[in-house]
C-alpha positions as CSV (number, residue, x, y, z in Angstrom):
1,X,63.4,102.0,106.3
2,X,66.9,100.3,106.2
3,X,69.2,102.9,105.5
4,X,72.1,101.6,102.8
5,X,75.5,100.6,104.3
6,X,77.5,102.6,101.9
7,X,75.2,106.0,102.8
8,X,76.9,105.2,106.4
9,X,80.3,105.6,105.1
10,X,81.8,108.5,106.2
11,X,84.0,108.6,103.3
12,X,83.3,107.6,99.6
13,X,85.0,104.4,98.7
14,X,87.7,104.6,94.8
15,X,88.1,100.9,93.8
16,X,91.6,101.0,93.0
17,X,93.8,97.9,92.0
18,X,97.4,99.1,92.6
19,X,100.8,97.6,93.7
20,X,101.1,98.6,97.1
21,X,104.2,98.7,99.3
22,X,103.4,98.8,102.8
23,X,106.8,99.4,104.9
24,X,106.7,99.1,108.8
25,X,108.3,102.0,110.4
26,X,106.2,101.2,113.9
27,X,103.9,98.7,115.5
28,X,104.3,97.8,119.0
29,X,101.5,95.3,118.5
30,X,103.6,93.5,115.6
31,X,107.2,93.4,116.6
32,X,108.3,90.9,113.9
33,X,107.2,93.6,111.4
34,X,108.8,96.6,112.5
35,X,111.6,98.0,109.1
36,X,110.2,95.1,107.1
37,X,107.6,95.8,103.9
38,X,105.1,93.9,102.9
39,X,103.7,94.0,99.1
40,X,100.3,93.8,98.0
41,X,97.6,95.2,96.1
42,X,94.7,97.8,96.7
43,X,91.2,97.1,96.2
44,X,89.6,99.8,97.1
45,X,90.9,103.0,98.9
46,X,88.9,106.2,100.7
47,X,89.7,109.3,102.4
48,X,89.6,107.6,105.4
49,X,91.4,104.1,104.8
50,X,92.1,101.4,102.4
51,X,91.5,97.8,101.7
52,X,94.2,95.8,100.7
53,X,95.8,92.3,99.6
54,X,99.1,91.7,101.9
55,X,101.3,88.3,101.6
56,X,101.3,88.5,105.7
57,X,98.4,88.5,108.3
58,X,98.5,92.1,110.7
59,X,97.3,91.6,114.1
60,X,93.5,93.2,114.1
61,X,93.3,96.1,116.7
62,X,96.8,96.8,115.8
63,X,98.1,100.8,115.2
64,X,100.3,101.1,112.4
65,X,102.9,103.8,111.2
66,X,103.7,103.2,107.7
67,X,104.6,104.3,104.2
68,X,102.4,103.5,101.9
69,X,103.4,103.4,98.4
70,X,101.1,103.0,95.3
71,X,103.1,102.6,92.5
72,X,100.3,103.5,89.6
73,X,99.8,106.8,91.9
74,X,103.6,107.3,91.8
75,X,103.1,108.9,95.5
76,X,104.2,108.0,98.8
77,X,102.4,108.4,102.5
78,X,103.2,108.7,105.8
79,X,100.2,107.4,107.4
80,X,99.0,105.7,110.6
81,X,96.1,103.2,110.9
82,X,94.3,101.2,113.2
83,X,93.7,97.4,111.4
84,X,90.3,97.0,111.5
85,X,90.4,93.6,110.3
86,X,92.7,91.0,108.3
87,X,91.4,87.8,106.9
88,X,92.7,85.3,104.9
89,X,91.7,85.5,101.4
90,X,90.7,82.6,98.9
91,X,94.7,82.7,98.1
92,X,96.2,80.6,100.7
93,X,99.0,82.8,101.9
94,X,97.1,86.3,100.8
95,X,95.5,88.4,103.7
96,X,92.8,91.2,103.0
97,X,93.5,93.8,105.8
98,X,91.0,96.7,106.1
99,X,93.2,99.6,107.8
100,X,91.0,103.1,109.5
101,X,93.6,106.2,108.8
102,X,93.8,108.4,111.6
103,X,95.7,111.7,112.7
104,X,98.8,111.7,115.6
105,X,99.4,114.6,117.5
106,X,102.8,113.9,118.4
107,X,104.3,113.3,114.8
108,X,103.7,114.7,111.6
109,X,101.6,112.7,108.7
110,X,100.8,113.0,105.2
111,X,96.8,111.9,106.0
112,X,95.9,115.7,104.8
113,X,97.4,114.8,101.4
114,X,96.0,111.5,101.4
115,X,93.0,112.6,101.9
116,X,93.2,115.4,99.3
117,X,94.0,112.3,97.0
118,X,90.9,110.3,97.8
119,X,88.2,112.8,98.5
């Protein structure tokens, strides 16, 4: 039997189309991006992570500390992610980034609330 990919999720995925704002507040892999932010949309979101539309490629394998604003959600994060992976999308220009949320032990996040959100 071929178990389902989605049953291997360990969190369930929201499809969510929402203006994101992604700001940079560290990256050491992605220098260039550090106090900028970079809009875009959600496509879909989780507990654990989100997939999004970005108007700038992220290096994949990169950690990132960021505030993430949806603007539908009205809410703001303090989260930090490992890009899984960033391709570019049909839309010259337009990147779809999957970012893995994770916790940090030496600063404090809002990935509790987060995932209070999206559970």
């Amino acid at each position: 039997m071929v178990e389902n990919y989605e049953e291997r999720r360990a969190h369930r995925r929201f499809e969510l189309a929402d203006e994101i704002n992604l700001k940079i507040v560290f990256s050491s892999e992605n220098p260039g991006l550090l106090g900028r932010t970079l809009d875009g949309s959600t496509l879909d979101v989780s507990a654990g992570g989100l997939r999004i539309l970005l108007n700038h490629p992220i290096k994949v394998d990169s950690v990132l500390d960021v505030w993430v604003t949806l603007k539908e959600q009205r809410r703001k994060f303090f989260l930090t992610g490992n890009v899984r992976w960033c391709n570019e999308s049909d839309k010259p220009g337009i990147y779809q980034v999957g970012l893995i949320l994770r916790e940090r032990t030496d600063t404090v996040t809002d990935l509790r609330s987060w995932q209070e959100t999206f559970k």
